[in-house]
N, C-alpha and C positions, 0 to 999 in steps of 0.2 A: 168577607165583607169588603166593599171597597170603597175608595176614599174618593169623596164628594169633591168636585171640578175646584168649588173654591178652596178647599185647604189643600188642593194641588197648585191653588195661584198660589198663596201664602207660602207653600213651602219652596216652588219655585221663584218668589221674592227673596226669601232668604239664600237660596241658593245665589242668587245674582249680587246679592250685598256681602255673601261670603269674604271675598278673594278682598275684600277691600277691607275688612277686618282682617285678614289675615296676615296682608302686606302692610297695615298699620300698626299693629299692634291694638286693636280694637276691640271691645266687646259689643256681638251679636247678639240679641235675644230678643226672644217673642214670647209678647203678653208675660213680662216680668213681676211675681205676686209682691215684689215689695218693691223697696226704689231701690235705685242702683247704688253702691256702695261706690266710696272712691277708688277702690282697687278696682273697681271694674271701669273706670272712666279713664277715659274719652269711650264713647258708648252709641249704639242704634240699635234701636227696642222697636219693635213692632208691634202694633196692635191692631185686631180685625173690629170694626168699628160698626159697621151694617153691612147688610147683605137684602138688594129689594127685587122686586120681581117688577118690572116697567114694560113689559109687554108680553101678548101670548099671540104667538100664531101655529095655529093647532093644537100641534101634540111638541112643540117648543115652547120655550119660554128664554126671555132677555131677559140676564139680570145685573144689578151693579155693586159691585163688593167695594167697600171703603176701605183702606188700611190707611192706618197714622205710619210712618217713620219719626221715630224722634231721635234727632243729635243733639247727645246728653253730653258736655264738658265742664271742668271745673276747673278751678283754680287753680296753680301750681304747676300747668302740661309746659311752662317756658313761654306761650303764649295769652292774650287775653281767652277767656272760655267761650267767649260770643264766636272770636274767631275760628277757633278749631271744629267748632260744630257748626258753622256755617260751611268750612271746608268740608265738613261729613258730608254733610246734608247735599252739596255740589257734588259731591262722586258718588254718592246715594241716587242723587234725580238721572244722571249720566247714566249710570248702569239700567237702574229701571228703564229706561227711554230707549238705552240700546236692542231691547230685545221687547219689543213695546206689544207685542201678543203671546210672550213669555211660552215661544214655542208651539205655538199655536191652539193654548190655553183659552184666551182668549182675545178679544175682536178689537181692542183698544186699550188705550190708558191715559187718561186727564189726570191732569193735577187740579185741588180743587183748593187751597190756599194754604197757607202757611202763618206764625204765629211766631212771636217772639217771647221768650219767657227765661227770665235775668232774677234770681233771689241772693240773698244774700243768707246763709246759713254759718257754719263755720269757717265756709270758705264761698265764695261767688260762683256759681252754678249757672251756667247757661244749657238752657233745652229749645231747641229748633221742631216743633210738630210741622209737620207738611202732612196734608192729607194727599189719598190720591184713588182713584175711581178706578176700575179693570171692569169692564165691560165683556159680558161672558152670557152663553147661551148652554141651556141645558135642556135635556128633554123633560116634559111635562112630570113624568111618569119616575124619576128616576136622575136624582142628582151627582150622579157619578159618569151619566154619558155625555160629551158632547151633545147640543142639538145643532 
């Protein structure tokens, strides 16, 4: 069985946001079933958001995958939390943009806006969403080939 163009973008996202978890000391995940714990903050979580079909010509079809990034920080990192996941979020957009057809996945990449979200819990919690668009062609027939 083989795996469909989009959870090859998805997982070549992650691949690209890797190394920056890696050299941060950061936690990566996708589509996380609870919230993020403080042990795992400072944080970028991914989630597949939609996936549309905006055009057909023939036996292709154009479509546009949404994934959220979210830079998740809290309280306590030595820094304000707005801060640190604002700095995620800049070497998140950076990376994604570097390699803007993720290998030639697909045919683009927009960013389509971003959100601010500051709670106060136990401790002050800042989470940074940016959405962002991949623009991807597949055959009619068959979502695992290029169109």
């Amino acid at each position: 069985m083989s795996e469909s163009i989009r959870e090859r973008i998805i997982q070549a996202v992650m691949a690209v946001l890797e190394p920056i978890a890696q050299s941060g000391g950061i936690t990566l995940i996708r589509s996380p079933p609870n919230g993020i714990s403080r042990e795992q903050s400072p944080a970028l979580a991914i989630f597949a958001e939609s996936d549309t079909v905006t055009s057909r010509l023939n036996d292709r079809l154009e479509r546009q995958l949404v994934l959220r990034i979210v830079a998740l920080s809290r309280e306590g990192v030595g820094k304000a939390p707005e801060t640190v996941a604002d700095a995620l979020l800049v070497a998140a957009h950076a990376a994604v943009f570097a390699n803007a057809n993720l290998g030639g996945l697909c045919v683009g990449v927009r960013e389509l806006d971003c959100e601010w979200d500051v709670q106060d819990a136990d401790a002050q919690i800042a989470s940074l969403p940016a959405r962002y668009q991949f623009s991807y062609r597949t055959m009619a027939h068959d979502l695992s080939l290029i169109g």
